[in-house]
C-alpha positions in Angstrom: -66.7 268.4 -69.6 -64.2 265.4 -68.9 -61.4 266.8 -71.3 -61.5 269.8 -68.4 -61.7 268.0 -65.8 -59.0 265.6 -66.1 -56.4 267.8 -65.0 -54.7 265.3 -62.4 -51.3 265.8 -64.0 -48.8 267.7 -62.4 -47.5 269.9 -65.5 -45.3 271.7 -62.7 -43.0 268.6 -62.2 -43.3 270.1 -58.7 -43.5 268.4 -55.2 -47.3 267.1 -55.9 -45.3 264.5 -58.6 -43.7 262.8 -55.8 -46.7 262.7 -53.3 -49.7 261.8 -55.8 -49.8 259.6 -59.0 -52.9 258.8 -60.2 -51.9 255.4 -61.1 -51.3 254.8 -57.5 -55.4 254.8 -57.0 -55.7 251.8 -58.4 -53.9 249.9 -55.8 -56.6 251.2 -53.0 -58.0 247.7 -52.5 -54.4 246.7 -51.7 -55.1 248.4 -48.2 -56.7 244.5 -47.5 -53.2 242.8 -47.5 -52.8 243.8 -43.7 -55.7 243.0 -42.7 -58.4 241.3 -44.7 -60.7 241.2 -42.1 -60.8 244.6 -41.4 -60.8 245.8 -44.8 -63.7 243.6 -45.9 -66.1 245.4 -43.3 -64.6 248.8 -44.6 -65.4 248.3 -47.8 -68.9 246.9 -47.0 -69.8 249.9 -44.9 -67.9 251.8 -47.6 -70.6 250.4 -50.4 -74.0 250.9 -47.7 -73.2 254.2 -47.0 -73.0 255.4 -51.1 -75.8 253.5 -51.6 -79.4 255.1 -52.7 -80.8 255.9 -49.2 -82.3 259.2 -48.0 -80.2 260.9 -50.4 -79.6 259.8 -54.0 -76.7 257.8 -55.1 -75.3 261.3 -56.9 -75.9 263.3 -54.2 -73.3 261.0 -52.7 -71.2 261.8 -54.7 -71.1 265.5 -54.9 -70.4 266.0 -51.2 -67.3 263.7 -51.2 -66.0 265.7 -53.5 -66.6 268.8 -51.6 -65.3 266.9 -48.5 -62.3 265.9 -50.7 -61.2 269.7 -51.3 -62.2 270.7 -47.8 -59.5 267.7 -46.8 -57.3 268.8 -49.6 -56.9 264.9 -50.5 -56.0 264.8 -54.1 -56.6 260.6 -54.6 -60.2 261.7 -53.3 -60.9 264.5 -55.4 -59.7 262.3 -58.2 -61.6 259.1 -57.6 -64.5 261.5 -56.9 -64.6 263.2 -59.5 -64.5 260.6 -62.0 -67.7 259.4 -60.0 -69.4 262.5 -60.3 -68.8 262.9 -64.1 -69.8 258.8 -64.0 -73.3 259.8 -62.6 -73.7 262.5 -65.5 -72.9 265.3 -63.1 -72.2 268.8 -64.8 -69.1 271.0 -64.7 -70.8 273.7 -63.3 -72.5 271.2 -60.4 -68.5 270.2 -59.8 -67.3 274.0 -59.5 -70.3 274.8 -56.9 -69.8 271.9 -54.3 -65.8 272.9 -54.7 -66.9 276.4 -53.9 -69.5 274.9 -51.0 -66.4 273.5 -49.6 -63.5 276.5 -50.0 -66.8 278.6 -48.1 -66.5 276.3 -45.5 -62.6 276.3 -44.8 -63.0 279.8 -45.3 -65.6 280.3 -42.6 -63.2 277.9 -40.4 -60.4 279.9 -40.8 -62.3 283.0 -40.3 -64.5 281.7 -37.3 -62.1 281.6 -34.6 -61.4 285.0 -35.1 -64.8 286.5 -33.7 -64.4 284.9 -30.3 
C-alpha cells in the first residue's frame, strides 16, 4: 500500500515542482524562528487536539487528510498520509475519506446553485 501511495513526485516537471517539495516538510518546525512563543502553544494545542479523546488517535488522522484534499494543501496531504499509513490505515480507508472530501467540495460547488 505505501509503494502506491508515495506518489508525491511531480513526474510532470510541471508548476507543482516549483510550489511543493517534499523535502521542504521537514523544515515545518522552523515556523518557531519568528516567534517561539507563539509556536510553542501551536504546537502544544497542535499535539492535544490529535491526541486519543472522544475520537481515536486514527480517526484523527483520516479526517485531516480528507480536510487536506478538501483544502487542496499538498504538504498536508503528504504529512497526512504518511500518518495514516503510520497508524496501519488501509488504501482503501485513504481513497474513501479522499472521496468523503471531493463529495463535499462537490456539494459546495453545487449548493449555491439551488438558492
Amino acid at each position: 500500500d505505501a509503494a502506491r501511495i508515495d506518489r508525491t513526485e511531480d513526474r510532470t516537471g510541471g508548476p507543482m515542482d516549483a510550489y511543493y517539495r517534499q523535502e521542504h516538510l521537514a523544515h515545518f518546525a522552523s515556523i518557531a524562528e519568528g516567534n517561539k512563543d507563539l509556536a510553542d502553544k501551536f504546537f502544544a494545542w497542535y499535539g492535544a487536539v490529535f491526541a486519543d479523546g472522544a475520537l481515536s488517535a486514527r480517526s484523527k488522522v483520516l479526517i485531516p487528510l480528507a480536510v487536506a484534499h478538501a483544502v487542496q494543501c499538498p504538504y498536508c496531504i503528504d504529512a497526512y498520509t504518511r500518518e495514516t499509513m503510520k497508524m496501519g490505515c488501509a488504501l482503501e480507508q485513504l481513497t474513501e475519506v479522499t472521496h468523503d472530501a471531493a463529495a463535499i467540495k462537490g456539494g459546495a460547488a453545487l449548493a449555491p446553485g439551488a438558492l
